[in-house]
N, C-alpha and C positions, 0 to 999 in steps of 0.2 A: 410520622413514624413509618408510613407507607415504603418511601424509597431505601431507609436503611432496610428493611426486610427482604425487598423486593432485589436489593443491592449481594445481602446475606446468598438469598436463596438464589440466584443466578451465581453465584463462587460456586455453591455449591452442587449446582447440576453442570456447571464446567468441570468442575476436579473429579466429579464422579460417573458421569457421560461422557464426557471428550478426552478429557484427560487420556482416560485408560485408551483410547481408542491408537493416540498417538503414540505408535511403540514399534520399532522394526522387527517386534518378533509375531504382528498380525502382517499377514499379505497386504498388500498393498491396493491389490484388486478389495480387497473386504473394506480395509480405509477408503478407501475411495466411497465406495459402496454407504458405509455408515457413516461416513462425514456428510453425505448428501442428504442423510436424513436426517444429522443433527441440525442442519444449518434449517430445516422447517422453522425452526420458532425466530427465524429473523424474518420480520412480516417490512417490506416495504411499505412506506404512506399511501392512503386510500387514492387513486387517482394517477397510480404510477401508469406507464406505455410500454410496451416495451416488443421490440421489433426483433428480427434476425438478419444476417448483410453479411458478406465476404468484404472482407480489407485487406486489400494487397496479400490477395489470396489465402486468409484469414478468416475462417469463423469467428463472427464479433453480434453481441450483445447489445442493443441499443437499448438506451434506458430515458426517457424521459416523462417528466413530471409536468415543466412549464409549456405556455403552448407558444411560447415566444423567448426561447433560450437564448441567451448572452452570451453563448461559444459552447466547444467540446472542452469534454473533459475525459482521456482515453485514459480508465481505468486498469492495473492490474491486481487480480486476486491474489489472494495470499495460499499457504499450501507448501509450502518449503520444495517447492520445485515437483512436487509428487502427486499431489491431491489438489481436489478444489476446480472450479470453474465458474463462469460468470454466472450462469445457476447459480451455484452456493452462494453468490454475492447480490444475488437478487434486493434482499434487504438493505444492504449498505450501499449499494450503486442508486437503490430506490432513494434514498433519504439523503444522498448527496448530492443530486439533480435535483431535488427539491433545495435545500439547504443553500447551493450554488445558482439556481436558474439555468442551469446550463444543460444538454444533455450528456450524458453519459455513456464514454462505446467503450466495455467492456474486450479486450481480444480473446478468444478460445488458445491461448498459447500452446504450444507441445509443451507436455512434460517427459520426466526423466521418472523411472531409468528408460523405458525405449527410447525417447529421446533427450541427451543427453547435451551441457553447452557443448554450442554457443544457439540451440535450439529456440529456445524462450525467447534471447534477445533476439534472433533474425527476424524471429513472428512479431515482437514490439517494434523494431525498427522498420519492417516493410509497411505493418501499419498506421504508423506515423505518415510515412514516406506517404503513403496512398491519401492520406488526408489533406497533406499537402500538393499530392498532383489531384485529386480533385477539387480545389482553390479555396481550402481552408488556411486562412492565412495561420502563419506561430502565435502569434500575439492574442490571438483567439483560441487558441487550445491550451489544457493545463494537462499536466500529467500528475495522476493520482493510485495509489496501490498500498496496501495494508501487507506486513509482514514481506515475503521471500517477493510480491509484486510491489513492496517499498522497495527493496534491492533492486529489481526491474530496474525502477523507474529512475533509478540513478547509473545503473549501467548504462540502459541508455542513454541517459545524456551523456554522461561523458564519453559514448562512442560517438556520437552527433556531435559535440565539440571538438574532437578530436578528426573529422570527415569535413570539418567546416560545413557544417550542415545547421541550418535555425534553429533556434533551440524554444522550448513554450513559457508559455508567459509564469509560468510557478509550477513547485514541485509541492505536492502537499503527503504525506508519509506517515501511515498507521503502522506504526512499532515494527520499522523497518526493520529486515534482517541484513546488516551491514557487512559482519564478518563472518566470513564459514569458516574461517580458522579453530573458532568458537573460543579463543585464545583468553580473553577476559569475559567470558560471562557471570552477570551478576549472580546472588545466592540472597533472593528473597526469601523472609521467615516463612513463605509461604506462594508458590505456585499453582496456580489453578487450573492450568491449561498445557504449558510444553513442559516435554523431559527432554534432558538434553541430550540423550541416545540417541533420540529419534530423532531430532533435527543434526546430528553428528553422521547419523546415518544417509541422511537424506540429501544432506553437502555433499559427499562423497558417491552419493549417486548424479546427483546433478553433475558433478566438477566432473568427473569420468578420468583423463590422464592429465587437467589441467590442475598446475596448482593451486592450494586453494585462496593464497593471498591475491592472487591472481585481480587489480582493480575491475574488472568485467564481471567477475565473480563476487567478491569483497570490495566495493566502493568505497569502504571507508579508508582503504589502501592507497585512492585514487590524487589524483588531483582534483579538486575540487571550487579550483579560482574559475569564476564567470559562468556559475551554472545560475541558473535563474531564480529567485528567491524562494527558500524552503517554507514550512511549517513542517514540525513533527510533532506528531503528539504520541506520548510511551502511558502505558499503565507504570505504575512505581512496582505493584509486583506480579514483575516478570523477569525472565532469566536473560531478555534481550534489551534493556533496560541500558546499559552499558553498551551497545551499538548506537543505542541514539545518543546518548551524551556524547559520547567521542566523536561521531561524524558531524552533531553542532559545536564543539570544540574547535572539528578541523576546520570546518568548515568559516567558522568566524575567524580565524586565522589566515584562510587563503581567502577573506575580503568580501564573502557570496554572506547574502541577507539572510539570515535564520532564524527562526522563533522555535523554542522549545520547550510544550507545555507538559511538564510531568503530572499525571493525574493520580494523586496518593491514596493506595486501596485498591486503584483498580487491576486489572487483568489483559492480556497481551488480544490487541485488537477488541477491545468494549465496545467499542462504536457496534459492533455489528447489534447492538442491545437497543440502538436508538430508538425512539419511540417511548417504550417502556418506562426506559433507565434514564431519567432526567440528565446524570449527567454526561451520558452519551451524545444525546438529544444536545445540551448545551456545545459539548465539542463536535457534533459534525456543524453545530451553528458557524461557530468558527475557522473550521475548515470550509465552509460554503462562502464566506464573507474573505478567508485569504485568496480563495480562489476568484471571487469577483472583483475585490480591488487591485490584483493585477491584469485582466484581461484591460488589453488596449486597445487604442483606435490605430495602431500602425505607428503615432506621430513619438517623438522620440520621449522616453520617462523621467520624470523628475529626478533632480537628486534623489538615491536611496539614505535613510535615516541607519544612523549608528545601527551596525550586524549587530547581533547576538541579541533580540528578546528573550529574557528568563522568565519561566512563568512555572510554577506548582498549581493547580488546583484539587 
């Protein structure tokens, strides 16, 4: 009975702490300000490292756990392009370096409204790039980002597919924000965490005079053949709930390997509970274990197995 309570009472200090906090009618310097202090109770595992570094003229986050890591894994946080930093992520970069064996380089991205796209992606892309000119091969890096840095992580590739640029060895995607159109979002009996003002808002600060279907902006827009194999994992209730179905829809239609595990009950980006919340805990397992059975040795990959894994938990 421990975890349904402990499950209860985290809904409830989400819809009643954060919730209110996300709303474009608080400054954005205050969000800032009190989302730094909500993310305290995400505790990384006892033993985490964690360094500071420039990438490709990038403030970046190192995060590591193992003392003998099986590649990178360059992180983006989430924050709907506004809020948020490898700080706030401290706990989820923490417990996904451990979960993965890998380490983890968080980037300090620009945000909007000062800076506005194509801002975010030049700082993911330069950082990449740097990883690769200092002789971190693809095959060894994964890219991984919860919410508006799930969108990241797929702008970017497909601007690096599109550059004929390498691409990394998987994408792994916490309740990715796919569409800023915001054009199908779901209507859970119940929301814990975003209103859709504020992420309506926050599109519209990002996007600046670009449109917002824009694939750079809205990947789910994109082309999506030959990106490197996904995971997503969505809470069931969330109002972005409906950006991950569609983008593993497209995506197992333009051919690219995907697994899509909807966790029923939960709330938009849970994993940052891991530890605590057993089944947070079990899905970053998951995410740690997609991330190390695609990191390679360079030599070329087996057949991929029938796209689209379904999965509920």
């Amino acid at each position: 009975m421990l975890q349904p309570a402990l499950e209860a009472g985290l809904r409830q200090t989400m819809k009643r702490l954060v919730r209110p906090l996300l709303t474009p009618r608080l400054p954005i310097s205050a969000q800032r300000l009190l989302i730094r202090q909500a993310y305290r109770s995400s505790i990384p595992p006892r033993g985490t490292r964690y360094s500071r570094e420039t990438l490709g003229g990038v403030p970046a986050l190192r995060t590591c756990w193992s003392h003998t890591p099986a590649g990178v894994v360059l992180y983006f946080h989430g924050g709907a392009y506004i809020i948020g930093s490898p700080d706030t992520h401290r706990g989820i970069t923490g417990h996904l370096a451990k979960a993965s064996g890998c380490e983890v380089i968080a980037p300090d991205y620009r945000l909007a409204p000062e800076h506005p796209f194509p801002a975010a992606l030049d700082d993911a892309e330069a950082s990449y790039l740097a990883l690769l000119e200092g002789g971190c091969p693809p095959h060894r890096i994964a890219f991984a980002g919860d919410s508006a840095g799930g969108g990241l992580c797929l702008a970017l590739a497909l601007r690096l597919k599109a550059a004929g640029q390498p691409l990394p060895s998987s994408l792994t995607l916490f309740s990715p924000w796919t569409d800023l159109t915001q054009s199908r979002l779901y209507s859970p009996a119940s929301e814990p965490v975003l209103q859709a003002e504020w992420t309506r808002h926050a599109a519209r600060l990002y996007a600046g005079d670009h449109a917002l279907d824009t694939p750079l902006l809205s990947p789910v827009f994109g082309d999506l053949s030959g990106l490197p194999p996904m995971l997503i994992q969505v809470g069931g209730d969330e109002i972005l709930l409906n950006d991950s179905e569609r983008l593993a829809t497209r995506a197992r239609r333009q051919g690219t390997e995907v697994r899509l595990d909807i966790h029923n009950g939960l709330w938009h980006v849970f994993q940052v509970h891991s530890g605590p919340l057993a089944r947070a805990t079990a899905a970053m397992a998951t995410a740690g274990e997609h991330i190390r059975t695609h990191l390679t040795d360079g030599s070329p990959p087996a057949p991929a197995p029938p796209s689209g894994a379904w999965a509920s938990a």
